[in-house]
MDAnalysis code that builds the backbone (N, CA, C; Angstrom):
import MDAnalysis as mda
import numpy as np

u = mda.Universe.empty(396, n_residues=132, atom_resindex=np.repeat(np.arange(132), 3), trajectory=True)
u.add_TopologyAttr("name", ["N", "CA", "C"] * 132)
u.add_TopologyAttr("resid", np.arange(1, 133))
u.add_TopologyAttr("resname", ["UNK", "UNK", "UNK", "UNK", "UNK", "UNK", "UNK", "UNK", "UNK", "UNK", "UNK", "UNK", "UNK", "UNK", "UNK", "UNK", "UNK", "UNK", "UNK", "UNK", "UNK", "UNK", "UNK", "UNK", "UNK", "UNK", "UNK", "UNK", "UNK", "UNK", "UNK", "UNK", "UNK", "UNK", "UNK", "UNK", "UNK", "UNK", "UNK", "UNK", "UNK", "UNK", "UNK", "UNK", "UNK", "UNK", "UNK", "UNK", "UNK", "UNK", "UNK", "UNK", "UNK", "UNK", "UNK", "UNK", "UNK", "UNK", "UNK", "UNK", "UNK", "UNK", "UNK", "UNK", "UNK", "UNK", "UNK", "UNK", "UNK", "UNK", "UNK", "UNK", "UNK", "UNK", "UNK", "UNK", "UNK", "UNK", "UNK", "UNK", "UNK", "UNK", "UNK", "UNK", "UNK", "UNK", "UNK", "UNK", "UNK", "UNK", "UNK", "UNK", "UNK", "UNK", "UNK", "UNK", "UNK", "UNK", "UNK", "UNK", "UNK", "UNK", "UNK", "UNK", "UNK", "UNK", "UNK", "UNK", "UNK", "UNK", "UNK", "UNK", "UNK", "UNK", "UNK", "UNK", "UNK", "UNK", "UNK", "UNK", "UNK", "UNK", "UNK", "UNK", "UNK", "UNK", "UNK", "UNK", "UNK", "UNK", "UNK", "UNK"])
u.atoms.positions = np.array([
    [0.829, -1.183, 0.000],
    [0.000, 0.000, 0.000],
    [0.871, 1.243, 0.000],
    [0.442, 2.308, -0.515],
    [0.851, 3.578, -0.836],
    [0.800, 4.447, -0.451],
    [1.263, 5.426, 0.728],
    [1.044, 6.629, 1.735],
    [0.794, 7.832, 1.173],
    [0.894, 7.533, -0.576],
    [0.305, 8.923, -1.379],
    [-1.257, 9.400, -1.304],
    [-1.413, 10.555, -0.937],
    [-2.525, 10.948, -0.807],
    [-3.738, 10.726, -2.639],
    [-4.717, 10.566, -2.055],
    [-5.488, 10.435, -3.029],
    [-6.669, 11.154, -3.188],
    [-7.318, 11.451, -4.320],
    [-8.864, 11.882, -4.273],
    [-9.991, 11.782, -3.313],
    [-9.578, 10.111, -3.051],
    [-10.624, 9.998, -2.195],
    [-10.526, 10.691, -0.952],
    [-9.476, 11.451, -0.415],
    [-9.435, 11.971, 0.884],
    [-10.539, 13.161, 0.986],
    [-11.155, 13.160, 2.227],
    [-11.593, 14.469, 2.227],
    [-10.933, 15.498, 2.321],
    [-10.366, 15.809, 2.617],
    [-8.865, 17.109, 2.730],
    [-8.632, 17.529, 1.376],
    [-8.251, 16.420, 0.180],
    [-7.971, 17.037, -0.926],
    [-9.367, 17.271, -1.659],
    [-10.133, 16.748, -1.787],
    [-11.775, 16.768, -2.686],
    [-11.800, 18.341, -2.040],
    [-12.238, 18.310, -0.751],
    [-12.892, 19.708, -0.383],
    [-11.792, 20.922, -0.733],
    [-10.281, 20.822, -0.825],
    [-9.701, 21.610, -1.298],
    [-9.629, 21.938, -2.723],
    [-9.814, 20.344, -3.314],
    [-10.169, 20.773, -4.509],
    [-11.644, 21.853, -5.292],
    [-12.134, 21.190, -4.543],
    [-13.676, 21.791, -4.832],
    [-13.726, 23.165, -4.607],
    [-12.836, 23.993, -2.890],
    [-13.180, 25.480, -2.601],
    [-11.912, 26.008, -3.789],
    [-11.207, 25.502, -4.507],
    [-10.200, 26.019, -5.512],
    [-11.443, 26.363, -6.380],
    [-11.698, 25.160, -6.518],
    [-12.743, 25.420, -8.325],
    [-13.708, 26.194, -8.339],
    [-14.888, 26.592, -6.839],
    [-15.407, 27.864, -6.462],
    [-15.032, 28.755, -6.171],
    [-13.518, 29.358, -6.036],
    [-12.877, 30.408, -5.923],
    [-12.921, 31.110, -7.613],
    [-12.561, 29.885, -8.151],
    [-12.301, 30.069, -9.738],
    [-13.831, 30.519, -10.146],
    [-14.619, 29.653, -9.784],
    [-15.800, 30.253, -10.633],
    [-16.272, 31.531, -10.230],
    [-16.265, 32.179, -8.888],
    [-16.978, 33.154, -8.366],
    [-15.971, 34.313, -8.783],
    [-14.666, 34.277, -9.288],
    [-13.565, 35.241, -9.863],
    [-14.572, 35.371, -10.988],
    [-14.133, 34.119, -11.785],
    [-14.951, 34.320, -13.362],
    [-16.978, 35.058, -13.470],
    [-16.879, 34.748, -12.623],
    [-18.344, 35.465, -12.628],
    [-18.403, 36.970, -12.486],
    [-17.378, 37.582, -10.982],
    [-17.289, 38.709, -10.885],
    [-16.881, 39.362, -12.343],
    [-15.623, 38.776, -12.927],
    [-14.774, 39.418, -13.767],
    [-15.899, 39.853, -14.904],
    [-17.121, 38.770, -14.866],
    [-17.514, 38.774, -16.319],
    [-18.744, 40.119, -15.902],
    [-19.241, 40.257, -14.104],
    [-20.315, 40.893, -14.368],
    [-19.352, 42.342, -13.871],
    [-18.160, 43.065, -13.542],
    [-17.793, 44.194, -13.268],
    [-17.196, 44.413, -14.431],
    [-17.467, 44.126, -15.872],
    [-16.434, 44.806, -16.869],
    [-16.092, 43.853, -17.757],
    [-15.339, 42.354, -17.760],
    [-15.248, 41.576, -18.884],
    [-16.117, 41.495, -19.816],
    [-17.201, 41.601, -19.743],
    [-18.567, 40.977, -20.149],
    [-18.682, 42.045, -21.491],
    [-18.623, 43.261, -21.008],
    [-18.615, 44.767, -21.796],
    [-17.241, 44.672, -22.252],
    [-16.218, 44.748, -21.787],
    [-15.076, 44.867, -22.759],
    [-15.550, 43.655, -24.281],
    [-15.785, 42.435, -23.535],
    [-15.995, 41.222, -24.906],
    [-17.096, 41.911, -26.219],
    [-17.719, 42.366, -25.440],
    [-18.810, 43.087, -25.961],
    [-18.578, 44.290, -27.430],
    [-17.568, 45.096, -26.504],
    [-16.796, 46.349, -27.346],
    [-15.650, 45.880, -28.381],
    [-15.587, 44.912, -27.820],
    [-14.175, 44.309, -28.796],
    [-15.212, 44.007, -30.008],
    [-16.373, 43.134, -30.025],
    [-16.987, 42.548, -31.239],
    [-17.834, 43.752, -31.783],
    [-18.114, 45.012, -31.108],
    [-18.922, 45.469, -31.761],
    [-17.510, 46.345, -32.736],
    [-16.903, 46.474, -32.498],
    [-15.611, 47.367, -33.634],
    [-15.269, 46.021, -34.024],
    [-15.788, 45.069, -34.220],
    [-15.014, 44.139, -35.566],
    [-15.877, 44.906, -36.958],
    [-15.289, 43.835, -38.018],
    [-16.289, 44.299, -38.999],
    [-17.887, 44.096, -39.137],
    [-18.583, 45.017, -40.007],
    [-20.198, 44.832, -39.866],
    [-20.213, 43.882, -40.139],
    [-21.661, 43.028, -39.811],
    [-21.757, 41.597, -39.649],
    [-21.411, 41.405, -41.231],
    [-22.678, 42.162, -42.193],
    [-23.131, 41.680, -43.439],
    [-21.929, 41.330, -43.962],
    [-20.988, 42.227, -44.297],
    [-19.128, 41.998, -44.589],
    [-18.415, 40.380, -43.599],
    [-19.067, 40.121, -42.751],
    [-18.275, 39.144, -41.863],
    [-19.138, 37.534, -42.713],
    [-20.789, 38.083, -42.915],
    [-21.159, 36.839, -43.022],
    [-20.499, 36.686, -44.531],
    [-20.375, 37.972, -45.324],
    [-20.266, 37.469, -46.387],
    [-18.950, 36.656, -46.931],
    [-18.165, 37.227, -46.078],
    [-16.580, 36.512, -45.889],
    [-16.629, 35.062, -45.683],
    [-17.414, 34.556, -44.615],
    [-17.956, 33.277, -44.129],
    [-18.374, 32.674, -45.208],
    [-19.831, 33.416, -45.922],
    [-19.816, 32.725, -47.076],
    [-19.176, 32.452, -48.369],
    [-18.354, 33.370, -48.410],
    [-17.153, 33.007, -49.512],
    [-16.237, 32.119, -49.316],
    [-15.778, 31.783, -47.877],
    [-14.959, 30.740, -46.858],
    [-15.328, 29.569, -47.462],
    [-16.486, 29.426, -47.003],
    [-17.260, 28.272, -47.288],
    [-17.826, 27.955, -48.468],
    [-17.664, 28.545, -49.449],
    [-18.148, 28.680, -51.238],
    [-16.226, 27.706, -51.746],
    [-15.509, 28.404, -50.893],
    [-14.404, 27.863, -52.088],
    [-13.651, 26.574, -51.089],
    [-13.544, 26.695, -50.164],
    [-12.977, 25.751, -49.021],
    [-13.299, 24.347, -49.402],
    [-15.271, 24.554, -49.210],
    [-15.881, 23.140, -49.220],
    [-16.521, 23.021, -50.805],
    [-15.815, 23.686, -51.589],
    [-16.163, 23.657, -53.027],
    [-17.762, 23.246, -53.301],
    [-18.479, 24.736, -52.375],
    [-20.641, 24.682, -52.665],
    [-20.688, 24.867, -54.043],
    [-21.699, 24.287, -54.225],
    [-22.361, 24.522, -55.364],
    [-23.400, 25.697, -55.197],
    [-23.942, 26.210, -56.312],
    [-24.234, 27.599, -56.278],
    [-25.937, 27.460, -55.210],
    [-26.517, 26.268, -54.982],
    [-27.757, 25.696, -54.718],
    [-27.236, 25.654, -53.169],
    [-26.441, 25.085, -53.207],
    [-25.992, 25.073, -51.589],
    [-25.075, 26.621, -50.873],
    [-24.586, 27.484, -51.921],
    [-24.493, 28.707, -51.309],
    [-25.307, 29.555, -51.091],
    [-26.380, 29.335, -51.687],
    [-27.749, 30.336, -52.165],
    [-28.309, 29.525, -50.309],
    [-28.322, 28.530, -49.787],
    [-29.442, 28.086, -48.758],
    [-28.275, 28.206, -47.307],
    [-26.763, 28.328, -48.108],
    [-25.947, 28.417, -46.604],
    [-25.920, 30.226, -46.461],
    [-26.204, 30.816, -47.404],
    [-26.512, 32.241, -47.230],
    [-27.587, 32.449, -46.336],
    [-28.864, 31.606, -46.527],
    [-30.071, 31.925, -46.121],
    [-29.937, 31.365, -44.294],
    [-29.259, 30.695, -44.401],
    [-29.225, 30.134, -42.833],
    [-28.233, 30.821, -41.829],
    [-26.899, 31.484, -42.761],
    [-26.316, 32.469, -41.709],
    [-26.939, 33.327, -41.828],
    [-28.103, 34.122, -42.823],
    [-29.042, 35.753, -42.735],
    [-29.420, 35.399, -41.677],
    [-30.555, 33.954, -41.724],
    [-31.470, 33.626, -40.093],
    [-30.672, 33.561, -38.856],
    [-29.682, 33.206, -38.952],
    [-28.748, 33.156, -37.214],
    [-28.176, 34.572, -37.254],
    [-27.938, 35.737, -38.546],
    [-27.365, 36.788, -37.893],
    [-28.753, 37.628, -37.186],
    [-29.938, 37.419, -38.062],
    [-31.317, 38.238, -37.037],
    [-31.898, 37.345, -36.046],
    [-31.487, 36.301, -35.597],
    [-31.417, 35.887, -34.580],
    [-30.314, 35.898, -33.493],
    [-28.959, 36.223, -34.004],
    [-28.248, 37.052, -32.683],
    [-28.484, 38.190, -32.547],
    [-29.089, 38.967, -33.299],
    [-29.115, 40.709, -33.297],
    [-30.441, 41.015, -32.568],
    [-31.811, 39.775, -32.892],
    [-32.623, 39.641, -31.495],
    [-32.055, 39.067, -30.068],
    [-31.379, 38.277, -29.918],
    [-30.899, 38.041, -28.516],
    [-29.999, 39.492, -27.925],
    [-29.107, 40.109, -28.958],
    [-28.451, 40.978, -28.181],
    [-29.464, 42.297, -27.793],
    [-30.251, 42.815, -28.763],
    [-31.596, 43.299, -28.122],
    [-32.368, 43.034, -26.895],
    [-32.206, 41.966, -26.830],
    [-33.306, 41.323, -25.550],
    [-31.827, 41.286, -24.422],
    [-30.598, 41.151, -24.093],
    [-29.835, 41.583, -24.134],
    [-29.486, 42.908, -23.421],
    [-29.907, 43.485, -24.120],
    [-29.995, 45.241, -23.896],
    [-31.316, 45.209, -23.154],
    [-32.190, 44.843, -23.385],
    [-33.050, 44.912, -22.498],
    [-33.259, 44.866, -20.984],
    [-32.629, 43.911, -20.898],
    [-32.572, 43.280, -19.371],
    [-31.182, 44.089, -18.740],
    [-30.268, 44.558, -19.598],
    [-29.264, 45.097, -18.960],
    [-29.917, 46.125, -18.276],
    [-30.662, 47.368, -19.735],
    [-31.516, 48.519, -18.842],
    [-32.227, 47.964, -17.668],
    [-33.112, 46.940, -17.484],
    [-34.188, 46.681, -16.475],
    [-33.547, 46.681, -15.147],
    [-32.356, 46.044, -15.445],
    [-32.060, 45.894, -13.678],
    [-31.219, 47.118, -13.220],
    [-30.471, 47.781, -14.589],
    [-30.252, 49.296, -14.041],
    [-31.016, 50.086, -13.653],
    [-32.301, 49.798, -13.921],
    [-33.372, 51.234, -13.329],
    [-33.779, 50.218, -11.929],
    [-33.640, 49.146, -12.238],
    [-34.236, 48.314, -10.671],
    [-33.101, 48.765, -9.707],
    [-31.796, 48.681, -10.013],
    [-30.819, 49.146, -8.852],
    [-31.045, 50.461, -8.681],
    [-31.349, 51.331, -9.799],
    [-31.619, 52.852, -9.282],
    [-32.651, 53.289, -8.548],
    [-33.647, 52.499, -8.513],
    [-34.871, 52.389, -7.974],
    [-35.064, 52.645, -6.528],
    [-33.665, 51.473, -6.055],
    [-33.494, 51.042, -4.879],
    [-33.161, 52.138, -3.989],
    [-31.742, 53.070, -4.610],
    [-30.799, 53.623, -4.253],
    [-31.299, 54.913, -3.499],
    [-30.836, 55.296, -3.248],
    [-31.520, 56.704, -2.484],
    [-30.631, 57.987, -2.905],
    [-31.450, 59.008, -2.877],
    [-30.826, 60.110, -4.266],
    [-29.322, 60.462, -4.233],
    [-28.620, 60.228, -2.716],
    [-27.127, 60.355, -2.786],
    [-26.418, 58.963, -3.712],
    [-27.015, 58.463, -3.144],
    [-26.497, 56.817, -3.846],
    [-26.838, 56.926, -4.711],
    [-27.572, 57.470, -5.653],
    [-27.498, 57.574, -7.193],
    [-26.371, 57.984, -7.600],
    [-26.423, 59.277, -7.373],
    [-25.184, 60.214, -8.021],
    [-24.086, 59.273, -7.588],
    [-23.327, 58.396, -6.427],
    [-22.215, 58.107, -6.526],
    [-22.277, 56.872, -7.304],
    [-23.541, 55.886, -7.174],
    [-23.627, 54.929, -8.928],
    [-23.147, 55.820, -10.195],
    [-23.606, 56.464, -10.264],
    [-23.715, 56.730, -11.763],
    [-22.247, 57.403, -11.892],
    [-21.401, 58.045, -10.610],
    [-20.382, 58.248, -11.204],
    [-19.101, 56.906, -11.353],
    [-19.553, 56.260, -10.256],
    [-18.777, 55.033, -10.576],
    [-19.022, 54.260, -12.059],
    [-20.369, 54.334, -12.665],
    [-20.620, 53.631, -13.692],
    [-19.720, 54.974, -14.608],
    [-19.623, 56.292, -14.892],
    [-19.245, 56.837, -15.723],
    [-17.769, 57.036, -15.504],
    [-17.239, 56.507, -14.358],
    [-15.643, 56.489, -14.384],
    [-15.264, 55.189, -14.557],
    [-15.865, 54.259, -14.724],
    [-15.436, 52.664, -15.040],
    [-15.540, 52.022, -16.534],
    [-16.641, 53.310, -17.634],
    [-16.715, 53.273, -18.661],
    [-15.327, 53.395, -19.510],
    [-14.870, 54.762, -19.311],
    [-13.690, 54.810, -19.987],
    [-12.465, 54.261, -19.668],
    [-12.580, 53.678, -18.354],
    [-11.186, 53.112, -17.957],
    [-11.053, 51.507, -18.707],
    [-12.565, 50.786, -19.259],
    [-12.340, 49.516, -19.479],
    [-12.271, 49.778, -21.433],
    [-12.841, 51.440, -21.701],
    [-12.370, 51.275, -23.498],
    [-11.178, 51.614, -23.738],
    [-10.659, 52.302, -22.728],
    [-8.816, 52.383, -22.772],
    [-7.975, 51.581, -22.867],
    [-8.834, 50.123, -22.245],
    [-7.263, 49.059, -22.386],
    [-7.437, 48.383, -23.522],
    [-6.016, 48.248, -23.532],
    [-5.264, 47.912, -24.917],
    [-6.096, 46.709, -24.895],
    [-5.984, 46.656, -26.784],
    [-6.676, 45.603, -27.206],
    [-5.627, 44.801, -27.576],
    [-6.331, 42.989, -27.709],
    [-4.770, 41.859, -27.732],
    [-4.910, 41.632, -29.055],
])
């Protein structure tokens, strides 16, 4: 028998486990104080979609050598998924406003003004950093 510690110990599982909830509750913060919006700003300055899908579909016209029947219906299925992400990011925007007026709601008129300046000094500090 082997005095190396193993999985099965409780000591390492539960250390393992408060590691991997440290990790997730980082990744959550990161994504709801600012990652979330930087990812956001990065894709909205890529190129316009119509130029992106059409690239895609030219990708895919000479790559997988379509025929003109099958570019004509792989056109029609990235049009439907680009107005179907451009409704999710709408709905999206939606819910972002809702719970901003629900937190403002809450706040009491000093606590507004220092929200809103924290939200307007955290704006430009996250379009300033360098892009990778």
């Amino acid at each position: 028998m082997s005095n190396s510690p193993s999985i099965g110990n409780p000591r390492i599982a539960s250390t393992l486990l408060l590691v991997f909830l440290a990790g997730a509750a980082v990744g959550m913060l990161g994504m709801k104080y600012g990652l979330h919006d930087r990812l956001h700003r990065v894709a909205a300055a890529a190129p316009p979609r119509e130029t992106s899908r059409e690239a895609v579909l030219q990708n895919f016209k000479t790559k997988l050598d379509l025929s003109a029947e099958q570019t004509d219906q792989i056109a029609v299925v990235l049009q439907d998924y680009s107005h179907y992400y451009e409704s999710l990011q709408d709905q999206l925007d939606d819910l972002r406003s809702t719970g901003l007026s629900r937190i403002v709601q809450i706040l009491q008129p000093g606590q507004r003004e220092k929200f809103e300046k924290m939200r307007s000094e955290l704006a430009p500090q996250l379009a300033s950093e360098p892009k990778k």
